[in-house]
N, C-alpha and C positions, 0 to 999 in steps of 0.2 A: 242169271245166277251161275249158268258154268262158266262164263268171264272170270265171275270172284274166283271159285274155285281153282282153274287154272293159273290166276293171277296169285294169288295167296299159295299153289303149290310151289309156282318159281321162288314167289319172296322165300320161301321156307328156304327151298333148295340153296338161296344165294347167301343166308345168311348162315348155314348147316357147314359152309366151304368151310376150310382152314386155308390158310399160305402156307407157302414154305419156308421151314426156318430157314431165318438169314441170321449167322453171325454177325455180333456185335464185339470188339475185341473190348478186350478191359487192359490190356498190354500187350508187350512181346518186342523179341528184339529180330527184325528182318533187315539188316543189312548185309551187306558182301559176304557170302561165304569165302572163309579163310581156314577151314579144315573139316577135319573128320575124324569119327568115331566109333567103332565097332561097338552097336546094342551089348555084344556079348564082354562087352568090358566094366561090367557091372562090379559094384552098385555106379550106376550111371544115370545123370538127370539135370535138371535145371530148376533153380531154385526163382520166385514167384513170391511175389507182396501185391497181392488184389483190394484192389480197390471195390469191386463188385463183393456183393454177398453170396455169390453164388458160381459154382461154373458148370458148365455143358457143354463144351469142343476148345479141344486142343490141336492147333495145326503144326505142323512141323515141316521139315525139308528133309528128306530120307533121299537118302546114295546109296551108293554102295561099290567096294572093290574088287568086283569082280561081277561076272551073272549072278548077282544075289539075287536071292527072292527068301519069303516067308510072310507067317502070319506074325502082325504087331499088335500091339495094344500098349496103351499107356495107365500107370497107377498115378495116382495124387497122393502125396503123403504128408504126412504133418513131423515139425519136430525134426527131422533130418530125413537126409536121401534111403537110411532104412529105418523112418521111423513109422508109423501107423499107415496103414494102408485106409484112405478117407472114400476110394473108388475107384474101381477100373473103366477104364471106355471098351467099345464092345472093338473088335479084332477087325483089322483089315488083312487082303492080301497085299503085299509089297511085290510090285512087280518093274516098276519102272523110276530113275531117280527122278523125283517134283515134290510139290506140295500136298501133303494126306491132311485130311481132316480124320478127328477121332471121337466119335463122340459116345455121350455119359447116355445110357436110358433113362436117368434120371437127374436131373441138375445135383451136384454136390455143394451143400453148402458151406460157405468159408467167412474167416473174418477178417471182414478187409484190417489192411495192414499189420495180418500174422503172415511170417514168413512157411511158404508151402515148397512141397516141391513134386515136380515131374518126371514120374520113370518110364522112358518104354524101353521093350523089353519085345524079345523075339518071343512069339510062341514054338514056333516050327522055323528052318530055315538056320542059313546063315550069309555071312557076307553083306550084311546091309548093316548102315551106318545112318548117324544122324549127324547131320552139317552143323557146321561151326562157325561164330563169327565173331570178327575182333573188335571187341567192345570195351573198349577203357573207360568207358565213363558210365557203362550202368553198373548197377549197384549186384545184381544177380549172380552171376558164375557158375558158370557149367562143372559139371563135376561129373569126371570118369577116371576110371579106376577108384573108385572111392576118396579123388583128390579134389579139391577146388579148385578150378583154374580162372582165377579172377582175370579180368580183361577177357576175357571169351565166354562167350554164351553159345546156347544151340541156338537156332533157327525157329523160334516159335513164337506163336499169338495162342494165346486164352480170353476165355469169353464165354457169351451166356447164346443161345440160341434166341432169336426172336422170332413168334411167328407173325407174321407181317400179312395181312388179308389182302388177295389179290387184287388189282385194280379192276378184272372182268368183273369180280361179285359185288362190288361196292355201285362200279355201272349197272349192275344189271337190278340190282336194289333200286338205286335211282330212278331208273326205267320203269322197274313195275309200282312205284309210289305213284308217279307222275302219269301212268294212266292211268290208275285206281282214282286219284282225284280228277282229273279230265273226266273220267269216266261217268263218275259220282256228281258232277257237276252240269253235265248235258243230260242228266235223266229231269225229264220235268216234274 
């Protein structure tokens, strides 16, 4: 009897796990960075047509011209670069130029193929920018200073969070099924 017990505490514990979100992109434009943009050159953003019903992480390429540093975070808006704020992602520090992930505490929902767009935006700081890239042929366009600049896009992928269960707990499920029944079977 304390077999089962012990055995049916793991099963609980393995199936209790969560993963960790892994990004799943729904778009974005990541090729060659070809410029840059000061956050503070607002209204500034990239405009987004999802195909997904939903978002929760926005990656970007963040520089900057000088030691920048500060806190970022990005808005989703609907309608134009200052139209309705749809949700903020929670803040990072910027401390180094690469790739940030940003994400929503709560997924925002969208309708695929309305036109959205993405602002980030310093909270604190300055001198940090977000990278540019020369894109003729997507459809998007970066927009800073409040301009469109077709043929260039920022640097970013949107997407929905997945949680993806690890392969330990899925093994270790399997393991305690398969002595529970071994087990269950050598009892005469």
């Amino acid at each position: 009897m304390k077999q089962y017990l012990i055995a049916i505490a793991f099963l609980s514990g393995a199936l209790l796990v969560r993963g960790q979100g892994t990004p799943v992109w729904d778009q974005g434009d990541t090729g060659f960075v070809d410029g840059f943009a000061l956050l503070n050159n607002q209204p500034l953003g990239q405009s987004f047509t999802p195909s997904f019903s939903s978002i929760g992480v926005v990656e970007l390429w963040l520089g900057d011209n000088s030691a920048g540093s500060g806190d970022i975070a990005v808005n989703v808006r609907s309608g134009s670069i200052t139209g309705t704020i749809l949700g903020t992602t929670a803040s990072l520090s910027y401390s180094t130029t690469g790739m940030y992930d940003f994400l929503f505490s709560d997924p925002i929902a969208l309708t695929p193929g309305t036109k959205y767009f993405l602002q980030p935006f310093a909270l604190s700081g300055s001198g940090v920018g977000a990278n540019l890239v020369n894109s003729p042929s997507f459809t998007g366009g970066a927009i800073y200073g409040g301009t469109v600049h077709m043929g260039f896009n920022f640097w970013f992928q949107e997407g929905i969070v997945g949680n993806v269960p690890e392969p330990s707990s899925a093994a270790l499920c399997i393991v305690v099924v398969s002595v529970l029944i071994w087990h269950h079977k050598k009892r005469p």
